[in-house]
C-alpha positions as CSV (number, residue, x, y, z in Angstrom):
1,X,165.9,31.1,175.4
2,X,165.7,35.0,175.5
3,X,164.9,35.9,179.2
4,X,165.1,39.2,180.6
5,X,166.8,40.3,184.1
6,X,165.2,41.4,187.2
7,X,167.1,44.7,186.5
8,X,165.6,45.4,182.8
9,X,162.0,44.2,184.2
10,X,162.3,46.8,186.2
11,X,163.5,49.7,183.9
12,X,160.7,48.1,181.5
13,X,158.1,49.4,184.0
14,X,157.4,45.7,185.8
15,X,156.6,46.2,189.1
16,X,155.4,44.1,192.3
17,X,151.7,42.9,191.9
18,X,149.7,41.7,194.6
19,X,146.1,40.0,193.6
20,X,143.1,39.1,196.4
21,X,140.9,37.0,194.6
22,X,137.8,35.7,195.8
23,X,136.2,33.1,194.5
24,X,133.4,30.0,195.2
25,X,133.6,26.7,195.4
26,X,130.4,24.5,193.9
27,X,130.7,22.3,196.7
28,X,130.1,25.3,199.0
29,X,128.6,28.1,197.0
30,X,127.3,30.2,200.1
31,X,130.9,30.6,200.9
32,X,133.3,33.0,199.9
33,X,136.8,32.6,199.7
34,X,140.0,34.0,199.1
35,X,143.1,33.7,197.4
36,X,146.2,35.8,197.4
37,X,148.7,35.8,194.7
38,X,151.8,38.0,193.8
39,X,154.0,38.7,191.0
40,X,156.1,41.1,188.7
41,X,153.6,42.0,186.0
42,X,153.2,45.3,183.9
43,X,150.6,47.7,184.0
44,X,148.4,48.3,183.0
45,X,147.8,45.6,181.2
46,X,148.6,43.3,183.2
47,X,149.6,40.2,181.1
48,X,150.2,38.1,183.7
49,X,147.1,38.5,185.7
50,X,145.3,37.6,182.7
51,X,147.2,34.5,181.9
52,X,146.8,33.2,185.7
53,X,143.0,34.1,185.6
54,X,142.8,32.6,182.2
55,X,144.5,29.3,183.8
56,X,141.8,29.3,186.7
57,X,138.5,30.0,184.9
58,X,139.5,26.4,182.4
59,X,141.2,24.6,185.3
60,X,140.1,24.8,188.6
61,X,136.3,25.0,189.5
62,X,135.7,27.6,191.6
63,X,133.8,30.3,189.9
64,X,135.6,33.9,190.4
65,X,133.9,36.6,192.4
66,X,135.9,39.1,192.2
67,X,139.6,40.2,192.0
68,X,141.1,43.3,193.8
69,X,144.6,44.1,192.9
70,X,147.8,46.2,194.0
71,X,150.7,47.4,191.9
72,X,154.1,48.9,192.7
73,X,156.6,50.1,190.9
74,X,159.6,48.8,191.9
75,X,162.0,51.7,190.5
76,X,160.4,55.2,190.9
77,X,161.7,59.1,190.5
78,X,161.7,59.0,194.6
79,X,163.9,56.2,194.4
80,X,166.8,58.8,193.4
81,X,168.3,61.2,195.5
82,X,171.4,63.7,194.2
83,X,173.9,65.1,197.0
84,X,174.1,68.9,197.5
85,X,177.2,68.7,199.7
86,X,179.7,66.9,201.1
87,X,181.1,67.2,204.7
88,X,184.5,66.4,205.0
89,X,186.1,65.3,208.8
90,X,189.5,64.8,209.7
C-alpha cells in the first residue's frame, strides 16, 4: 500500500478544505439544511469533494442545494521567514 505523508501532501499542494453543504430532505423539502465537512484535498480540482459528493447524490436521499467551500493551503511563501541578524548577549 503506497500512501503518502502529511508532509509530502502538503508540498504536493493539499491543503485544509472546509465544505458547507446544504441540502433537503424528501421528508421535509421546505427545509433547508446544512452539513459541514473538512478535509485535505487539492485544488482545484478538488478530487475528494467530488468523491464525497459522488457518495451522497447515490447514497443518502437528500437532494443537494448547494455547496459553498474554503481552501487553505497549509504550506505558503508567508510561512518562511529568513534572519537578517543575530543579537548576541552575554
Amino acid at each position: 500500500m503506497n500512501t503518502i505523508s502529511d508532509f509530502e501532501k502538503r508540498l504536493l499542494g493539499f491543503g485544509l478544505l472546509t465544505a458547507e453543504i446544504h441540502y433537503r430532505l424528501p421528508d421535509h423539502p421546505i427545509l433547508l439544511q446544512s452539513f459541514l465537512w473538512q478535509t485535505e484535498d487539492l485544488a482545484p480540482k478538488f478530487p475528494e469533494l467530488n468523491r464525497f459528493l459522488h457518495f451522497w447524490e447515490k447514497e443518502i436521499d437528500g437532494c443537494i442545494h448547494s455547496v459553498r467551500i474554503a481552501h487553505q493551503k497549509l504550506i505558503a511563501p508567508v510561512d518562511f521567514r529568513y534572519a537578517n541578524g543575530e543579537f548576541v548577549m552575554h
